[in-house]
N, C-alpha and C positions, 0 to 999 in steps of 0.2 A: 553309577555310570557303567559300571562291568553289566548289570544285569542287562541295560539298555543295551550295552556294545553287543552280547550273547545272543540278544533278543536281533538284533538288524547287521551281525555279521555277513559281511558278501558270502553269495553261494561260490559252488564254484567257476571258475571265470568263463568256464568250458561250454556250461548249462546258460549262462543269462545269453538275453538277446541284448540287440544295439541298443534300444530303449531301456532296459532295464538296465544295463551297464550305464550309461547316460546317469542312469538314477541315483544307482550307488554313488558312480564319483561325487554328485551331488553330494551325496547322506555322509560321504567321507571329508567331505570340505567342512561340512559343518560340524563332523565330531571332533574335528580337528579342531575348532574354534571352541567347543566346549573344557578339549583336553588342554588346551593353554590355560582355559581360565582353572581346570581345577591344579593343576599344577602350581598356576599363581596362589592358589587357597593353601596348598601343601608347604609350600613355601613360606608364607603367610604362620600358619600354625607352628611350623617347626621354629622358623625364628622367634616368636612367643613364645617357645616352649625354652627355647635357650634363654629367654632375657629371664623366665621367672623359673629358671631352674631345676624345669619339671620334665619327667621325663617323656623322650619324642613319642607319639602314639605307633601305633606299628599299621600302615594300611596293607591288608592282604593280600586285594586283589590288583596293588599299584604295577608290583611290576610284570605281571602276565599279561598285565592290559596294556603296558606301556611297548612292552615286547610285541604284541601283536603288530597294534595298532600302526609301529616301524614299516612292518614287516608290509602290514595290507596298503602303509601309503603310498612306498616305495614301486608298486607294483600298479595301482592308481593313478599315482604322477607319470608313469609311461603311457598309461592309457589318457588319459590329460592329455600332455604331449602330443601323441599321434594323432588323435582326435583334432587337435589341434593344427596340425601339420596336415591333416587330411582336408581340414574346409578351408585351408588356404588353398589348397590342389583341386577344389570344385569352386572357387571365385573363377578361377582365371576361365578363358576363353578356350575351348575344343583345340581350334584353328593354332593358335601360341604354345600351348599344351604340346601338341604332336610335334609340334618342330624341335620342341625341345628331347621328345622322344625320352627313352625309359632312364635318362640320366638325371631327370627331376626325381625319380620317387630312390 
C-alpha cells in the first residue's frame, strides 16, 4: 500500500484543476477504505501474534503512511465539505440567492 499511496499522492493542491481535485477526493475516499481494512489485518496479526506468543512483526512503512494519509485527509475533508456546500449554493434559484446577498456564503 505505501508504494500504491507514493505512486497516486495528491500533487500540489495549488497545480490541480476542479476536475482533477474532484478526482483525487475520489482516490482519497477510497484509500481510506483500503487503510481501514489493512489496519483491521494489522490488528488481526498482532493479536495472533499475542495469543501464540510470537513476537509482533515490525511494519515499516505503517507509520509514515498512517501520518500522511491524516494529514492529506484532513485537508480533503475540507474540500469535501466546500464542494459540498457550494452545489448546495448553485441548487437554489439566482432570484432567492441575491436577496439573501453575501450573508449565505
Amino acid at each position: 500500500m505505501f508504494d500504491k499511496w507514493q505512486e497516486k499522492k495528491p500533487k500540489e493542491r495549488n497545480e490541480l484543476t476542479r476536475e482533477e481535485a474532484l478526482e483525487t477526493s475520489e482516490m482519497m475516499k477510497e484509500l481510506r477504505t483500503q487503510w481501514v481494512s489493512l489496519q483491521d489485518r494489522i490488528t488481526k496479526i498482532n493479536r495472533d501474534c499475542e495469543h501464540f506468543k510470537k513476537d509482533k512483526p515490525q511494519f515499516t512503512y505503517y507509520d509514515k503512511l498512517k501520518d500522511e494519509l491524516q494529514e492529506q485527509e484532513v485537508s480533503w475533508g475540507l474540500f469535501d465539505e466546500f464542494t459540498k456546500e457550494l452545489n448546495e449554493f448553485g441548487k437554489e434559484e439566482w432570484l432567492t440567492f441575491r436577496k439573501k446577498g453575501y450573508f449565505a456564503f
